[in-house]
N, C-alpha and C positions, 0 to 999 in steps of 0.2 A: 850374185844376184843383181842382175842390170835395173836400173832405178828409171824412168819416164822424166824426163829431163823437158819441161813447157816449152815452147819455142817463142820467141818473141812478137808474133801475132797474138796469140793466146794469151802472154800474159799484159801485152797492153789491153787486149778483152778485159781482161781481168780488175784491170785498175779501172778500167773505163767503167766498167758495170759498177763497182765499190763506187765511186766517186757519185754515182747517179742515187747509189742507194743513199745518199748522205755517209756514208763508211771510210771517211777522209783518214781517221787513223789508222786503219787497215790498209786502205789504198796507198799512205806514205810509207807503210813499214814495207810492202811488198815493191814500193819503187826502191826503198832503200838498201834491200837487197841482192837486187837484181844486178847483175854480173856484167851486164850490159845495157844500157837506154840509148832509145832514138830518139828522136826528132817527137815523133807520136806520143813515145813515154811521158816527154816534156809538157806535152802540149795538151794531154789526159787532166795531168795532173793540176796545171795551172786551170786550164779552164773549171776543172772542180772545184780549185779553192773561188776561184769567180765568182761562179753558181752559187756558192755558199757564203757570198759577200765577205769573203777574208781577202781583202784586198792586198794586205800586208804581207803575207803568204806568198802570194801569186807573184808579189814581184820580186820577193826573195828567192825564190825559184829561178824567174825568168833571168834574176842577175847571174846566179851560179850554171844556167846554161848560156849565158850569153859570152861568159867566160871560155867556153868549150868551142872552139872554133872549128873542129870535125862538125857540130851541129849546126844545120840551115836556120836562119831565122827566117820565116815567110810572110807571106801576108794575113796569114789566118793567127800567128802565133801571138804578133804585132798588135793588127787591132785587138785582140785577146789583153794584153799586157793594155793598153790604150784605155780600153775600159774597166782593166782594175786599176788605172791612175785615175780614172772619173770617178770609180768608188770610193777613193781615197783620198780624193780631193788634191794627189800626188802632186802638184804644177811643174817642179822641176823634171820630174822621172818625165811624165808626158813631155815637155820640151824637149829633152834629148830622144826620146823616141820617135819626135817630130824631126828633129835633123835627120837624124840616121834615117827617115823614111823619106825624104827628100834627096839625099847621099845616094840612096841606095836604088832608087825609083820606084819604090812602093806606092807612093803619093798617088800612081799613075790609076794604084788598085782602088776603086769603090770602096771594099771592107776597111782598107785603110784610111783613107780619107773622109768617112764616114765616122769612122770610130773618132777620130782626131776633132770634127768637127763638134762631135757626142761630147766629149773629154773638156776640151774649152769651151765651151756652153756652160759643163755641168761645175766647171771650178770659177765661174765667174769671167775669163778671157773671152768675152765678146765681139769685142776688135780682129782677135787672132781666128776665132771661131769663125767667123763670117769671110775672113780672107780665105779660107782653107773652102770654105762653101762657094766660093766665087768661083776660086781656080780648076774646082771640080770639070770636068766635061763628060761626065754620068754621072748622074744623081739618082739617088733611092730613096724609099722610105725609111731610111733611117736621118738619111741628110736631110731630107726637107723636113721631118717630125724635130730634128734635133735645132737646127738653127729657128727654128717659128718658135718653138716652146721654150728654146734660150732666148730668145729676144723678148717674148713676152715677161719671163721670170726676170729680164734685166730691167723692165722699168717700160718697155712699148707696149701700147696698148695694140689689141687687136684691128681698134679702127683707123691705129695712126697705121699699120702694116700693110692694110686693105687702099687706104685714101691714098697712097704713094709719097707718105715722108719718109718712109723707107723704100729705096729703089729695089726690091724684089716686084719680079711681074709674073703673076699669079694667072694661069690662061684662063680665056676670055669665058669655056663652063665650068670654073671653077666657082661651089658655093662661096670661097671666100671672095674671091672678086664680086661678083653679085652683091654680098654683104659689103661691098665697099663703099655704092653708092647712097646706102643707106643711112638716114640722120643717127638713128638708135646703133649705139657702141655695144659688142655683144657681153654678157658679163662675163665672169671669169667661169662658172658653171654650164656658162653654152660655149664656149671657149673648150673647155676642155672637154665636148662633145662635138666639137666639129674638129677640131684638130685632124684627129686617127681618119676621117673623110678627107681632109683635105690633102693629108700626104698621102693616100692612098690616089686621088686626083691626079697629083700632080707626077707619080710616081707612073700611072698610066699615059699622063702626057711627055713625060720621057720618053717611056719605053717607045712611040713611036715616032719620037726622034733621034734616038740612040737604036734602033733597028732591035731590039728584043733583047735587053741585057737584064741577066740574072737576078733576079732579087736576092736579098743581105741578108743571110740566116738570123742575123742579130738579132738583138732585143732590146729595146730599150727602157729602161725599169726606173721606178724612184728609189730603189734600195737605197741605202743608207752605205757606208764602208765601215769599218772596224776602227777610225780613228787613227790606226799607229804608224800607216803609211810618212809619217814625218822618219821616222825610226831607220826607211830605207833611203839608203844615201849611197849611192853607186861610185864607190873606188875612182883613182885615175888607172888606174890598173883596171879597169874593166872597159866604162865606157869616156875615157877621157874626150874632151868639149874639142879637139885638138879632130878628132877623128869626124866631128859632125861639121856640116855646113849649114850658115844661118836659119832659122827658120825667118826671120824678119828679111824677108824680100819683096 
């Protein structure tokens, strides 16, 4: 009697569906069976435990494929892993995924770079956040929401941002520039009501000087992480510091 053997579309369907329904432990036992995983299987799975704020997870995964060197790391898998180190307040794991995306020219991607800028904002690296914002040469709404709402959360007010003691240049119909010349400082409740307008502004004064570039499926959330991201600590057998190039350039 011949048995119906899933093919590996169908069963990353499979996981993929599990993982959306919340069904994480269903979805790991069926990857853990599986006789074969791609690239997709990997990448199902991690973003599920994302979704689900299990930061810990996600990068214990992405260490054990990152180990498999048959599998692609991409730009989608990357900034994935990028923002469960901002969940996790990870600092190191983000640093090295910051080389190895400078190493590898990921940097070059939006998702990546975007994520990166998300990631040191949300771990407090202000400094390194805003270099990664600089070097950008397409920016989205994720980059302009992430470095504004990280500069604000580090101690700048919205009117120091607007007035130009911070050198970002805000175009000229942008509500927050308008809001620049203004004496009255916005508070932090109208702040977090102009924001999502403002990136959304500026994200349209991109697009027509980057000639129509894609917007960032991303999301960028307050979630909280799971705290135990300290716990993952990546081998020199995986990603030894030896294989990455500076991020401090």
């Amino acid at each position: 009697m011949a048995y119906y053997v899933p093919n590996m579309l169908e069963l990353n369907s499979q996981i993929k569906q599990l993982m959306k329904l919340g069904k994480l432990c269903e979805a790991r036992d069926m990857f853990d069976k599986m006789a074969h995983r791609d690239e997709i299987s990997w990448t199902n799975l991690i973003v599920g435990y994302v979704n689900a704020a299990n930061s810990n997870e996600a990068l214990i995964l992405f260490s054990n494929m990152w180990v498999n060197s048959a599998l692609q790391k991409d730009q989608f898998v990357v900034s994935v892993a990028l923002k469960a180190c901002a969940l996790g307040t990870n600092v190191y794991f983000g640093e090295l995924l910051h080389g190895f995306s400078v190493k590898s020219g990921l940097t070059n991607s939006v998702f990546v770079s975007s994520a990166l800028v998300d990631m040191y904002m949300k771990v407090g690296k202000t400094e390194q956040g805003c270099s990664v914002f600089e070097k950008m040469t397409i920016r989205n709404v994720v980059s302009w929401t992430a470095v504004v709402v990280g500069l604000v959360h580090a101690g700048y007010s919205l009117k120091g941002l607007l007035s130009g003691s911070i050198h970002y240049s805000f175009p000229s119909n942008s509500r927050l520039h308008h809001m620049g010349s203004s004496e009255d400082s916005p508070s932090s409740s109208e702040g977090s009501t102009i924001l999502p307008h403002f990136a959304a502004e500026n994200l349209e004064h991109s697009l027509h000087q980057d000639n129509g570039t894609k917007l960032n499926s991303m999301q960028i959330g307050d979630q909280k992480g799971d705290g135990g991201c300290d716990q993952v600590v990546l081998s020199s057998a995986t990603m030894n510091q030896d294989i990455f190039t500076s991020c401090e350039e």
